[in-house]
NUKOL-256665 format. One record per residue (C-alpha): residue in three letters; x, y, z. Coordinates in steps of 0.2 Angstrom, whole numbers, plus 5000, padded with zeros to 4 digits. Example, Ala and Ser with C-alpha at 12.3 -4.5 7.8 and 13.67 -1.06 7.14 Angstrom:
! NUKOL-256665
> Ala 5062 4978 5039
> Ser 5068 4995 5036
//
This chain:
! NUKOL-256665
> Unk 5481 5683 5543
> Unk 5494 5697 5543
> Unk 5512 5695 5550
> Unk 5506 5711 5561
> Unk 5495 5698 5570
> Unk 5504 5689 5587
> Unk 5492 5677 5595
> Unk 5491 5679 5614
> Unk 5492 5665 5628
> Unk 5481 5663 5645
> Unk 5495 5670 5655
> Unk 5500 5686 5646
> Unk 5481 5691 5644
> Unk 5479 5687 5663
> Unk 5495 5698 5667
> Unk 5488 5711 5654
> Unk 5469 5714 5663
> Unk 5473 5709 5684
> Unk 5487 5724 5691
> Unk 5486 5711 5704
> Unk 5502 5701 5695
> Unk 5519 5707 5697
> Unk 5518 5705 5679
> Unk 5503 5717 5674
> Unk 5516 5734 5668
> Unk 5525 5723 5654
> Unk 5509 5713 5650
> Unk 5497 5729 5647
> Unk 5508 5738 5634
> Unk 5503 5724 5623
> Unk 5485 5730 5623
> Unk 5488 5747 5625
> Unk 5501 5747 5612
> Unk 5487 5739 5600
> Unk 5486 5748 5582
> Unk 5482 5744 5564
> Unk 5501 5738 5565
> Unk 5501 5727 5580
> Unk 5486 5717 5582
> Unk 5484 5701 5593
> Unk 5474 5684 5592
> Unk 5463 5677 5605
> Unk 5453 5662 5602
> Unk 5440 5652 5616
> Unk 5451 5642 5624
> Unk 5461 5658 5630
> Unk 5447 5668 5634
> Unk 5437 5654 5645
> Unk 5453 5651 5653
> Unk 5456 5669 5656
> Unk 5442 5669 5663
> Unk 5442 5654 5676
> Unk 5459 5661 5680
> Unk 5452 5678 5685
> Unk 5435 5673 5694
> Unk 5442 5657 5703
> Unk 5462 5662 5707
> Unk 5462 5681 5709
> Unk 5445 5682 5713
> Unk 5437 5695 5702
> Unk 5418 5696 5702
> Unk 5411 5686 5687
> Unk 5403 5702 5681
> Unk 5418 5709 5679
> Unk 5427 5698 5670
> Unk 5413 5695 5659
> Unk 5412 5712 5653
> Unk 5431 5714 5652
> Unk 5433 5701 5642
> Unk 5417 5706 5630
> Unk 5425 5721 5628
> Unk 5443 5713 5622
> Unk 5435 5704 5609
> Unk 5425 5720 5602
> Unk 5441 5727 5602
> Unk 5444 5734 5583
> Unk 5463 5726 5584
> Unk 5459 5710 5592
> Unk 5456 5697 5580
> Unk 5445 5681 5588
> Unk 5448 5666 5580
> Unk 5437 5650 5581
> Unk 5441 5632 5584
> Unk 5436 5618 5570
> Unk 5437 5600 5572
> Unk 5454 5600 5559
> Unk 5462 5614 5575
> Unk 5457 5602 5585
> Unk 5464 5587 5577
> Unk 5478 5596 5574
> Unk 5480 5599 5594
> Unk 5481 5582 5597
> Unk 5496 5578 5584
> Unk 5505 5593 5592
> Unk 5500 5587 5608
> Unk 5510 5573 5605
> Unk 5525 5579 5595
> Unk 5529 5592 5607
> Unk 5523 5582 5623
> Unk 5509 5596 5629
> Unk 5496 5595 5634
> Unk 5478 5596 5628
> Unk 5473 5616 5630
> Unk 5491 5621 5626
> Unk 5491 5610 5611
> Unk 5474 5618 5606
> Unk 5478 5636 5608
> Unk 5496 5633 5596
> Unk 5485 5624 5584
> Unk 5472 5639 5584
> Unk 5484 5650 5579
> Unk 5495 5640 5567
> Unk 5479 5637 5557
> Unk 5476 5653 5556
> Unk 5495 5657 5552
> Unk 5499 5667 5565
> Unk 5516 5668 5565
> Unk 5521 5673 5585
> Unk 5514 5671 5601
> Unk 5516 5679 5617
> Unk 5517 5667 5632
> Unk 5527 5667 5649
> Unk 5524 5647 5649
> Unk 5544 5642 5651
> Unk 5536 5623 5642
> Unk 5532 5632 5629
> Unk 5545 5646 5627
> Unk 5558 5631 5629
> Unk 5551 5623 5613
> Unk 5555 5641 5603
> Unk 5541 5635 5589
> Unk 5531 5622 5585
> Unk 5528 5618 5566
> Unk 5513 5609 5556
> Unk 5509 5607 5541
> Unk 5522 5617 5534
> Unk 5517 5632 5544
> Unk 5528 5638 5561
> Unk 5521 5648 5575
> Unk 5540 5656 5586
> Unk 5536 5662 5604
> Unk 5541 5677 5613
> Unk 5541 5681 5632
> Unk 5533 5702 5632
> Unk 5537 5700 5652
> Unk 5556 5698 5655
//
């Protein structure tokens, strides 16, 4: 993977599609801003969860979310990346080295295995942590809504 590529968390994506949050104008510059030099990573966790959060808390029809996020992944800058049993395995050790827990820890894995460098998040947990590190790799986190 390139350094262009920033993986992207739950929150940020939610922020990004729902104008609903106070959030949505600094979140959506991340996709709109998307281009052969800034690309971003989602993988399964963050899109089932982005999903449960829009159909079940801000009460999007499931239509409509489905087809957003079909879209997102089509998207030529928007790299999916799949889970294996060694991302998952490696989710539990960073589960408990960093004391998260169990999709958090997955999505960090995701993207460390796939040595993504950066992720945008607005989780304070994981923000507070500044990076995580395994297997000689290091993933650094970045807030795109302050």
């Amino acid at each position: 993977m390139s350094s262009n590529l920033s993986g992207i968390d739950t929150n940020v994506l939610c922020y990004a599609l729902d104008p609903a949050f106070s959030e949505h104008k600094k979140a959506r510059l991340i996709l709109k801003g998307l281009s052969s030099g800034s690309r971003v990573a989602i993988n399964p966790t963050v899109i089932h969860e982005t999903y449960h959060t829009l159909v079940y808390r801000q009460k999007w029809l499931r239509e409509d979310v489905s087809s957003r996020l079909v879209a997102l992944m089509r998207q030529k800058y928007v790299a999916f990346l799949n889970q294996t049993k060694s991302i998952s395995r490696n989710a539990i050790y960073l589960a408990n080295k960093y004391e998260l827990g169990g999709r958090d820890s997955l999505i960090l894995s995701n993207y460390l295995s796939n040595n993504v460098m950066r992720m945008y998040t607005h989780d304070r947990q994981i923000l507070e942590l500044g990076k995580v590190a395994a297997s000689g790799k290091e993933l650094s986190f970045s807030d795109p809504v302050i």
